[in-house]
BAVOVEX-352652 format. One line per field, with one value per residue (C-alpha): residue number from 0; y, z, x. Coordinates in nm, 3 decimals. Layout:
bavex <- (NUM:...)
y <- (Y:...)
z <- (Z:...)
x <- (X:...)
//
This chain:
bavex <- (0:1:2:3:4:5:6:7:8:9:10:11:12:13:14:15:16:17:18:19:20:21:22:23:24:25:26:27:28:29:30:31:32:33:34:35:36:37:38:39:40:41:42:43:44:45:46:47:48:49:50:51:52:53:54:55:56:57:58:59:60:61:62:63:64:65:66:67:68:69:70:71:72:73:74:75:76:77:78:79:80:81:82:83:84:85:86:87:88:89:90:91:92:93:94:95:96:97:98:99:100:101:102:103:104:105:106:107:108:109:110:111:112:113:114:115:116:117:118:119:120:121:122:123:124:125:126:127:128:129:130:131:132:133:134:135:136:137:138:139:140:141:142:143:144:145:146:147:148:149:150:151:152:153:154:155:156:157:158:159:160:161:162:163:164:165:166:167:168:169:170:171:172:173:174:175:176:177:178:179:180:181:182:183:184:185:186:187:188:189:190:191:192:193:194:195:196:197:198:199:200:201:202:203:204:205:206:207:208:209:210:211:212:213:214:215:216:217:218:219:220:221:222:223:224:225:226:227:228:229:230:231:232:233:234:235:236:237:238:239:240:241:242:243:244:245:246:247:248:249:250:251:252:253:254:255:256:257:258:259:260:261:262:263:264:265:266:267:268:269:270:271:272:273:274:275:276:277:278:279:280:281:282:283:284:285:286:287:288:289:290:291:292:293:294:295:296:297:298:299:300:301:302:303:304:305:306:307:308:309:310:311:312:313:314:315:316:317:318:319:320:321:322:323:324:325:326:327:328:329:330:331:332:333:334:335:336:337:338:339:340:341:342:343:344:345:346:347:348:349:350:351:352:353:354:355:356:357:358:359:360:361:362:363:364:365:366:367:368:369:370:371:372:373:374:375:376:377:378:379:380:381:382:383:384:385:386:387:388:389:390:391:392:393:394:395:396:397:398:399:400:401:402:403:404:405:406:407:408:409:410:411:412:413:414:415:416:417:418:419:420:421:422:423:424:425:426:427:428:429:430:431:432:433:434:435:436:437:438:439:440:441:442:443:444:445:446:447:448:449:450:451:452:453:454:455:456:457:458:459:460:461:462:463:464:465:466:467:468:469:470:471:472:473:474:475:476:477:478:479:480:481:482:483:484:485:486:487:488:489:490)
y <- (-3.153:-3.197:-3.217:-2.871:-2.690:-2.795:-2.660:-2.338:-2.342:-2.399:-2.162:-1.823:-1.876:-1.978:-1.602:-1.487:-1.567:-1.496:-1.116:-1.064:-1.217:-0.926:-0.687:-0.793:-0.728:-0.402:-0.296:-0.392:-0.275:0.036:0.286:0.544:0.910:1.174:1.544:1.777:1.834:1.446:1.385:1.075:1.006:0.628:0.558:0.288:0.104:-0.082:-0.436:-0.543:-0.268:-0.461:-0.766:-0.630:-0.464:-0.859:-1.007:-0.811:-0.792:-1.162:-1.125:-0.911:-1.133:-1.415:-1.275:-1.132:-1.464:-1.637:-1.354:-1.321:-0.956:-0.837:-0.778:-0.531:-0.528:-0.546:-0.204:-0.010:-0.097:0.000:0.276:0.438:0.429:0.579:0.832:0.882:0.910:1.212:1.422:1.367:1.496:1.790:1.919:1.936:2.009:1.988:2.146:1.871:1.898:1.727:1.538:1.569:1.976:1.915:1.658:1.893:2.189:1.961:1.885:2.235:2.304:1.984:2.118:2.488:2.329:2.456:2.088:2.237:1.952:1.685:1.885:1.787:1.894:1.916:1.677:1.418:1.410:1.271:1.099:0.949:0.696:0.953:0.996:0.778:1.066:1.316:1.274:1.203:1.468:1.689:1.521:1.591:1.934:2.036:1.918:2.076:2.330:2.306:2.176:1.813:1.730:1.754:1.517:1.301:1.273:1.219:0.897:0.793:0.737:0.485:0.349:0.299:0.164:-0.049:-0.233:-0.325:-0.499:-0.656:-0.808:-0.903:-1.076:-1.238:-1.329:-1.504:-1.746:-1.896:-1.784:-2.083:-1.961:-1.684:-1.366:-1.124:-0.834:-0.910:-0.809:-0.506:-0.380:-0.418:-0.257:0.074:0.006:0.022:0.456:0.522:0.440:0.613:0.923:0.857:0.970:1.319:1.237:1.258:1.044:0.682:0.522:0.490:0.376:0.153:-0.051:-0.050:-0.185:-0.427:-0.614:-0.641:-0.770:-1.008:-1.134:-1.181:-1.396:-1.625:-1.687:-1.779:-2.049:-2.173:-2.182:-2.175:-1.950:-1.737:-1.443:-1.410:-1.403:-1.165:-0.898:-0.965:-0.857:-0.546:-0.419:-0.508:-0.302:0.001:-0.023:-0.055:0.212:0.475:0.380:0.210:0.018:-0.210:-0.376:-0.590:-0.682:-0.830:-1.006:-1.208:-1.262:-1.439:-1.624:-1.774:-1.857:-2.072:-2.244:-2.326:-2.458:-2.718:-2.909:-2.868:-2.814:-2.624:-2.434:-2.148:-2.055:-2.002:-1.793:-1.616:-1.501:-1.443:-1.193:-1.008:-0.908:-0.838:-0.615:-0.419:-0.403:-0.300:-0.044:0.121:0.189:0.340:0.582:0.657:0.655:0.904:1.103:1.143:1.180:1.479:1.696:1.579:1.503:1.127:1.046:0.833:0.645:0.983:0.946:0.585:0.375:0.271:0.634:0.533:0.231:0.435:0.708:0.375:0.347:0.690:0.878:1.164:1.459:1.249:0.918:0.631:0.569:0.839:1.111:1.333:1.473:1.378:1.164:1.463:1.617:1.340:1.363:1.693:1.720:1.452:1.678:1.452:1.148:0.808:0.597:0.831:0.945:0.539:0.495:0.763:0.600:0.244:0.407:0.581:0.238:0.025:0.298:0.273:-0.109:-0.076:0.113:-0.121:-0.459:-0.290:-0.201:-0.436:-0.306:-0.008:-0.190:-0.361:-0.063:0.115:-0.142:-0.180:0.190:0.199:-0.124:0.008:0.388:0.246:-0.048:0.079:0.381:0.303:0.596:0.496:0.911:0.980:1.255:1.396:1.368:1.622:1.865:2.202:2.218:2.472:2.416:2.586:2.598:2.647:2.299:2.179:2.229:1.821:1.799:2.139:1.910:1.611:1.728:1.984:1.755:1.811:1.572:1.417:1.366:1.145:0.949:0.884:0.785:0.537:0.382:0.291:0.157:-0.074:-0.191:-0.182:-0.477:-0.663:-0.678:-0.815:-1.036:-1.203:-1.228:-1.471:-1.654:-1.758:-1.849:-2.107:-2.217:-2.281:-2.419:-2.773:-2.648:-2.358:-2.306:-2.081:-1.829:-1.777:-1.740:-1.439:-1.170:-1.262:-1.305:-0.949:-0.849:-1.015:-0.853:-0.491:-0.571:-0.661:-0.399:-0.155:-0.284:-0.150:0.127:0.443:0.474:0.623:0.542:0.563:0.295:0.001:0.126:-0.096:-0.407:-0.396:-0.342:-0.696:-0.817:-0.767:-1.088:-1.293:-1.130:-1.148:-1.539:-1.544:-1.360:-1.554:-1.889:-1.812:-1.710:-2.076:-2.224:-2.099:-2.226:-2.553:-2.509)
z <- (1.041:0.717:0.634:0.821:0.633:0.312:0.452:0.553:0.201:0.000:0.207:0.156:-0.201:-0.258:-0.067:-0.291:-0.591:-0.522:-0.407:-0.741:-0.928:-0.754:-0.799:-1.192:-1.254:-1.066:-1.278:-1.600:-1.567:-1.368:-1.335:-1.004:-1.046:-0.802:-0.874:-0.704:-0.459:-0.347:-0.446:-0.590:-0.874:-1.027:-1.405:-1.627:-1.799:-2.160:-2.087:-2.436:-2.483:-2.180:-2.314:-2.614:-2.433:-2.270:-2.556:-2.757:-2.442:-2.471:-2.867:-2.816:-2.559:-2.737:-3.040:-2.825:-2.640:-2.973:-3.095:-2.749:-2.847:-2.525:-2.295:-2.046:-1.844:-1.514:-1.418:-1.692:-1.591:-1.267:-1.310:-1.554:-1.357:-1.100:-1.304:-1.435:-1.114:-0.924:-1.302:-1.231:-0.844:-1.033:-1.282:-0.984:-0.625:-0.503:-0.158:0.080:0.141:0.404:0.666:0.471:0.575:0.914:1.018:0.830:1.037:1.394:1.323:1.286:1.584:1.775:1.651:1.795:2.131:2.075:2.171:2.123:1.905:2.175:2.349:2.387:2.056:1.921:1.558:1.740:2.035:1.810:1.572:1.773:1.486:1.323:1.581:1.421:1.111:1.341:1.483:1.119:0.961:1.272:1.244:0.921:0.931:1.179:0.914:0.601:0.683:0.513:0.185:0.354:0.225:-0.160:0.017:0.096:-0.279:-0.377:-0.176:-0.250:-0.575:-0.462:-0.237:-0.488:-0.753:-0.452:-0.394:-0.783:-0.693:-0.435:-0.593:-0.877:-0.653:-0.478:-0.861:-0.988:-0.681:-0.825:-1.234:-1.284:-1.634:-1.755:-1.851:-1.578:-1.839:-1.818:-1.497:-1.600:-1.830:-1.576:-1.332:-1.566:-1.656:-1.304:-1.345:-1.007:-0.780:-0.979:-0.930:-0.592:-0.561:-0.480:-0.158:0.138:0.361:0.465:0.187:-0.064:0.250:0.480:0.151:0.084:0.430:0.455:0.123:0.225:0.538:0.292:0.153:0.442:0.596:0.272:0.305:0.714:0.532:0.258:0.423:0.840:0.964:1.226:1.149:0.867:1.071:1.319:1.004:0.926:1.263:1.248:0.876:0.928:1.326:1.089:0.852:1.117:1.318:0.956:0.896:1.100:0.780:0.776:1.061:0.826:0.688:1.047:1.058:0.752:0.830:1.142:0.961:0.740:1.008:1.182:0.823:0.745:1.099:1.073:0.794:0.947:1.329:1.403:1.718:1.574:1.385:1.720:1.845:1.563:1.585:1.942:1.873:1.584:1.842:2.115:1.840:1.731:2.055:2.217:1.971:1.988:2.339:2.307:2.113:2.350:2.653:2.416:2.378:2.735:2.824:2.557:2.634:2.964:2.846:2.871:2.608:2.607:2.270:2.086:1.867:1.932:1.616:1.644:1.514:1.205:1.144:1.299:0.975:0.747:0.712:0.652:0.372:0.311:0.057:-0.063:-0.100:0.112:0.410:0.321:0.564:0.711:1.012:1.223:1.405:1.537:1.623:1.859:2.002:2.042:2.212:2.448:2.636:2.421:2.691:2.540:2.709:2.651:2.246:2.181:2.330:2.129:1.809:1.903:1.939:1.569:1.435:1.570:1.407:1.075:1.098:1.206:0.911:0.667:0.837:0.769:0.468:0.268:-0.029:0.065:0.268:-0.050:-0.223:0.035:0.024:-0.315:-0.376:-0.093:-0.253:-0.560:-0.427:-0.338:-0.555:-0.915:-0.895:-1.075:-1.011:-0.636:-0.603:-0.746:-0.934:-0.677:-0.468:-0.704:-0.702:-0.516:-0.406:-0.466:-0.651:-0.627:-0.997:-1.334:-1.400:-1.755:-1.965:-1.963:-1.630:-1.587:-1.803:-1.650:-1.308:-1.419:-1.500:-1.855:-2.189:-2.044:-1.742:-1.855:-2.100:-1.754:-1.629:-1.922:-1.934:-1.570:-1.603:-1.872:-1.703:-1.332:-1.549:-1.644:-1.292:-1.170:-1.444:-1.500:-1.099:-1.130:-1.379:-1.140:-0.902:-1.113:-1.282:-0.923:-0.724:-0.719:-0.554:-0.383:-0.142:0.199:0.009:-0.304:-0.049:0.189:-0.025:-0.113:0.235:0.259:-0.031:0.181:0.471:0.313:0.144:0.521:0.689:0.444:0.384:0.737:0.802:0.703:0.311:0.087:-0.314:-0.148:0.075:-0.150:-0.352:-0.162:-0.164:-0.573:-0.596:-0.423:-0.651:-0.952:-0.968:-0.928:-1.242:-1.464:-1.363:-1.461:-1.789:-1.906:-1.796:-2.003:-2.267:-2.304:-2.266:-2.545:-2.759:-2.635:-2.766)
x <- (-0.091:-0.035:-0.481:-0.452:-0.220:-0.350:-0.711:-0.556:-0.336:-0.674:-0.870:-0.589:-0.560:-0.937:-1.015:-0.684:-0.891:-1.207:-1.106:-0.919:-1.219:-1.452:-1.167:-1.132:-1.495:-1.545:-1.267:-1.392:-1.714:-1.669:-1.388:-1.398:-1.208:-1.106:-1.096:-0.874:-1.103:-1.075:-1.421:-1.490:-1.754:-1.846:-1.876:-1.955:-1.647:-1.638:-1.589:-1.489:-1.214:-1.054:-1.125:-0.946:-0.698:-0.571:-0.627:-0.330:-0.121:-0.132:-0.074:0.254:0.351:0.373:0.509:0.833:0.829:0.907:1.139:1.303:1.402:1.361:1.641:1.700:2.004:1.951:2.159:2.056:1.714:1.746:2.015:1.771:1.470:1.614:1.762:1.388:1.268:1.508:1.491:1.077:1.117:1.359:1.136:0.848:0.968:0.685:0.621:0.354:0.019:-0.210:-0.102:0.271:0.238:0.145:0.444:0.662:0.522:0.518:0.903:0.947:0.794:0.999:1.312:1.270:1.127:0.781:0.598:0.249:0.155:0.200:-0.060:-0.488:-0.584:-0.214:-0.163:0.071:-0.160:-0.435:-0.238:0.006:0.103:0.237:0.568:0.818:0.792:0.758:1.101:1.256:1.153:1.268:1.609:1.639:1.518:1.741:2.033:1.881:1.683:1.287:1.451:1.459:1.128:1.371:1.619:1.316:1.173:1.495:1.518:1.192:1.336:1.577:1.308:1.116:1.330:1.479:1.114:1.070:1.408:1.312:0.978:1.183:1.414:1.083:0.958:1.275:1.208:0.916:0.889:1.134:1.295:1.048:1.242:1.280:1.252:0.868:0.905:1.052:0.846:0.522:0.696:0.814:0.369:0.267:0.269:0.127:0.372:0.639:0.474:0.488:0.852:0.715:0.506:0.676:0.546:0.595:0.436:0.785:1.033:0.813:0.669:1.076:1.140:0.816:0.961:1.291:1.190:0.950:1.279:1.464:1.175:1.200:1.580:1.494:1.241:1.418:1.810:1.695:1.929:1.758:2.001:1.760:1.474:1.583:1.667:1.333:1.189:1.410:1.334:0.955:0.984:1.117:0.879:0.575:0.690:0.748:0.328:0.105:-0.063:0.280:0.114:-0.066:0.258:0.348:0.033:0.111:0.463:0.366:0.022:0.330:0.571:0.264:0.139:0.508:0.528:0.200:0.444:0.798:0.751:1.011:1.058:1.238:0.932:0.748:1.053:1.064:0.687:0.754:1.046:0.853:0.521:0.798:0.977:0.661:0.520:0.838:0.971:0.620:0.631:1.007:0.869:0.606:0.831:1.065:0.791:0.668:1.027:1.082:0.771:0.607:0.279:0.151:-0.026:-0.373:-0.315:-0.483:-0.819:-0.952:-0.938:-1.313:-1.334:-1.175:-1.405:-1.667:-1.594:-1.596:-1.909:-2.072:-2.157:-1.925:-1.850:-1.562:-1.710:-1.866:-1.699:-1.405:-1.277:-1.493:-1.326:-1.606:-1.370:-1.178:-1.498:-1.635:-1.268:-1.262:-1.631:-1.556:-1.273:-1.023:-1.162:-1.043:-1.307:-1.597:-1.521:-1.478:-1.785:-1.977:-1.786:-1.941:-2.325:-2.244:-2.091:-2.402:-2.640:-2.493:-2.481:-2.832:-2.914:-2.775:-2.914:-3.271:-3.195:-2.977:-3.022:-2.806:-2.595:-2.449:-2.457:-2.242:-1.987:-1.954:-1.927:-1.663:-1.447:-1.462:-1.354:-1.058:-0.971:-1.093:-0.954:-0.670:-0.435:-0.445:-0.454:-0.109:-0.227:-0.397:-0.131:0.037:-0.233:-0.271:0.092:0.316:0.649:0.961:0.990:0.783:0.642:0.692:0.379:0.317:0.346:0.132:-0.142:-0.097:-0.144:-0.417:-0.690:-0.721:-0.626:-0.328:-0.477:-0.744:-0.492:-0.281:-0.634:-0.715:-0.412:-0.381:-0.772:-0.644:-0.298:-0.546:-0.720:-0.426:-0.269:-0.582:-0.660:-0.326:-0.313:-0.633:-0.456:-0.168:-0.409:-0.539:-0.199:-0.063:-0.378:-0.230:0.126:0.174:0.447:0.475:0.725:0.433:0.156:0.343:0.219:-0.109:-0.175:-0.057:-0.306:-0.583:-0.475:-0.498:-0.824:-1.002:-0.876:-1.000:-1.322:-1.416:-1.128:-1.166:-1.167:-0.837:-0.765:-0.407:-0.424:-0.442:-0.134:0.116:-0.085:-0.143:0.276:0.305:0.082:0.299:0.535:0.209:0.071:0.380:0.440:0.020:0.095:0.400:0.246:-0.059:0.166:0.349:0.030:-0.055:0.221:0.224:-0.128)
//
């Protein structure tokens, strides 16, 4: 047993380091933006002003290290960021956009009765992921009028404010006694997922619920009080059922729960997995059963996800393998037949497969452009996610320059290139400070990183998508940076 889990421990990180070492040099030699349009367009990077750039992050580092001047309270941290946050969601209020709009308009709709959307064609009839929302946003709606989607930025800000806590909590288990204002000051760094106070969606509260969950897994391994588990079923559940991407989160969870069992053989860990795919599976079919229950029609699981994988690997106006809609197309040509559209997605998938296995050349091309679509574009869309939606105020002339694409916008741009760089680089750099020991607790979120990375290498492409996955990787990178940092002055 023990042989095995060191093979499996040795294999995850290996993969853990050898994705961040691809990820590190895409980003150092190439950047990827997005207009407001969503199109995405490639440029070259300048490797040595990163190099530079890590070089006098390590500098300052070590000169506050020595000083130890830095010291920020842990509720005026997190009482001010949060303050930060709601006075950024006043100064916008931003009405959604994109599939935001369309939930908002569907729990209109479910509130007034009007279930056309659960009908062939309908949004939640194709999207049926999207029900859990659905019904949240309705109940909320029917509380607070359309000025719920305000009530929802608002707690985003909490949410998000509430997962920096959580990693931080998830950090101080392993950084031993590095300052936690490191931690701090990354997290105030990492820019886009502040901004992503103002999306209302299920990005903010199921990355909230999947690290709490995260935690509460820990505690079961480290104390071995089921209770623990079983909060960590439920939170996870929640956060699977707010966005159907958590589901990698579950994945990992249970990977963990059957490496820590090769060393300690316990029988709870098997229940536990158990009760976490009886939880997800369970809760999702509630919701369907709800749903047939509230409007009648029984629903066929909606747009196939081959569709999605199918989209992954074409060229489209966005970018390689982005959306195209041609998904809903097939669907919608195929009388909205399950069987028959999946089918049709297979043919399309084997054809671009096809197309790359006789031509290899653009094969690697494709999926290079695609990674680095998604994983060098190092404002993971949160300015875009600003863009082209009204406000029920006059935005600040900043923010009107920041969100506009001009001057500011590309300074926002340059400086999350640099810090994109840093998370990945420093990242490495625990890898190989803690490839001789490395516990179940340190390797849950990598796990999820290579998770996220897999699936999106063939899913459908989105510079949104790998936003969560990159926030887990922050107490890996500040443990990297501050190790580095008293290597150096033992040096």
């Amino acid at each position: 047993m023990s042989s095995l889990q060191n093979a499996v421990k040795n294999f995850v990180f290996g993969l853990f380091g050898f994705l961040l070492l691809v990820l590190l040099f895409i980003s150092v030699f190439g950047t990827c933006k997005i207009n407001s349009d969503e199109q995405i367009s490639f440029h070259w990077d300048q490797p040595l002003l990163h190099v530079l750039f890590l070089g006098l992050a390590v500098g300052i580092g070590t000169f506050l290290s020595k000083k130890k001047r830095v010291r920020i309270p842990s509720k005026a941290f997190y009482g001010g960021l949060t303050a930060c946050l709601l006075a950024f969601v006043f100064l916008t209020q931003l009405w959604p956009k994109g599939d935001s709009y369309l939930l908002g308009e569907a729990a209109a709709h479910i509130v007034e009765g009007n279930y056309q959307d659960f009908l062939k064609g309908g949004y939640l009839y194709n999207q049926p992921h999207q029900l859990t929302l659905a019904y949240l946003f309705a109940a909320l709606y029917r509380l607070f009028g359309s000025d719920y989607v305000f009530l929802c930025q608002a707690a985003n800000c909490f949410f998000i404010a509430g997962s920096y806590y959580f990693l931080e909590k998830f950090y101080q288990k392993f950084s031993g006694s590095i300052s936690k204002s490191g931690f701090r000051i990354c997290s105030i760094l990492f820019f886009p997922f502040l901004l992503y106070s103002t999306f209302v969606y299920g990005t903010a509260p199921g990355l909230f619920l999947a690290l709490a969950a995260c935690l509460c897994l820990v505690k079961y391994l480290e104390e071995g009080r089921f209770s623990n588990a079983v909060f960590a079923v439920l939170l996870i559940t929640a956060a699977k059922l707010l966005k159907s991407n958590f589901l990698i989160f579950v994945i990992a969870m249970a990977a963990i729960l059957a490496y820590d069992f090769l060393k300690k053989a316990r029988i709870r860990h098997l229940a536990a997995v158990g009760l976490l795919v009886a939880s997800v599976f369970l809760s999702g079919r509630l919701v369907s059963s709800y749903t047939e229950h509230l409007t009648g029609v029984t629903s066929e699981g909606g747009v196939p996800p081959i569709l999605f994988v199918m989209m992954g690997f074409q060229e489209g106006e966005l970018g390689p393998g982005w959306w195209t809609g041609f998904h809903e197309l097939i669907f919608l040509n195929h009388g909205f037949d399950v069987e028959e559209s999946a089918e049709y997605g297979r043919q399309m998938l084997m054809e671009s497969l096809e197309k790359m296995k006789d031509d290899p050349a653009y094969g690697a091309k494709f999926m290079l452009h695609k990674t680095a679509s998604q994983w060098s574009e190092p404002t993971y869309e949160s300015i875009w996610i600003q863009q082209n939606r009204k406000s029920n105020t006059k935005l600040p002339k900043a923010l009107e320059s920041l969100f506009g694409g001009g001057r500011l916008t590309e300074c926002y741009v340059f400086i999350c290139n640099l810090f994109q760089s840093f998370l990945y680089f420093f990242t490495l750099v625990f890898v190989f400070g803690k490839w001789k020991k490395i516990s179940a607790l340190e390797l849950l979120l990598p796990t999820v990183f290579i998770g996220g990375f897999l699936f999106h290498l063939f899913w459908e492409a989105k510079g949104q998508y790998p936003l969560p996955y990159c926030v887990c990787l922050l107490p890996y990178c500040v443990w990297g940076f501050g190790w580095l940092i008293k290597r150096r002055d033992r040096e």
